[in-house]
C-alpha positions as CSV (number, residue, x, y, z in Angstrom):
1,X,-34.2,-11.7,-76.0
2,X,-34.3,-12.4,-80.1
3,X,-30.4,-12.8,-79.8
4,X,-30.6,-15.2,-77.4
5,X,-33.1,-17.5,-78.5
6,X,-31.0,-17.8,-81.9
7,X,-27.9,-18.1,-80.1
8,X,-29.5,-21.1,-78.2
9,X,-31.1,-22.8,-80.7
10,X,-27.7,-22.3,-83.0
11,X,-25.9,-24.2,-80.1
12,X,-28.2,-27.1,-79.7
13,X,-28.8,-27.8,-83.5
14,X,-24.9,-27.7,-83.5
15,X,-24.4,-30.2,-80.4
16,X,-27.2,-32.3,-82.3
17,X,-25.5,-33.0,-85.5
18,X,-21.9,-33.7,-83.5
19,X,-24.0,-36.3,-81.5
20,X,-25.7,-37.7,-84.5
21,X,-22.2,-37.1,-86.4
22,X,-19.9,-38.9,-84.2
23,X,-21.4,-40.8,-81.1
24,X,-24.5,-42.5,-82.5
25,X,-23.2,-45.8,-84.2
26,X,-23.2,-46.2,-87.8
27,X,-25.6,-49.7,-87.5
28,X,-28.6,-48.0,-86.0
29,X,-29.7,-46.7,-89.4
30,X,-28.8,-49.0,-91.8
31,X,-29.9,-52.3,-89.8
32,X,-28.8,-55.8,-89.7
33,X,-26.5,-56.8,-92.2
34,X,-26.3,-60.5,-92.6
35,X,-24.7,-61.1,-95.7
36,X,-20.9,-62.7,-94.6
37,X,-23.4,-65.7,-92.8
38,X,-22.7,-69.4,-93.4
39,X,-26.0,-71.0,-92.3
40,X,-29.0,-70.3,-89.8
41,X,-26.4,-70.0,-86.9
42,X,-25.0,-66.5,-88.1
43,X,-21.5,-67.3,-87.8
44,X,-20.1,-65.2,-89.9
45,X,-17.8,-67.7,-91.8
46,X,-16.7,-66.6,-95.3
């Protein structure tokens, strides 16, 4: 029973951090970055 509960929760914390890893995009923790704008339009000009 003890062996399986570890075996479980060692398989989901491991198919967590490939998900937060490699599928989740990198902008959704470091926000909007709006520093190669031009004006108020956001056109991204340099």
């Amino acid at each position: 029973m003890i062996q399986q509960l570890l075996a479980y929760g060692t398989l989901i914390i491991a198919a967590g951090y490939l998900v937060w890893k490699f599928l989740l995009p990198k902008s959704f923790f470091k926000g909007n970055d709006n520093s190669n704008s031009c004006g108020s339009d956001n056109c991204g000009c340099s």
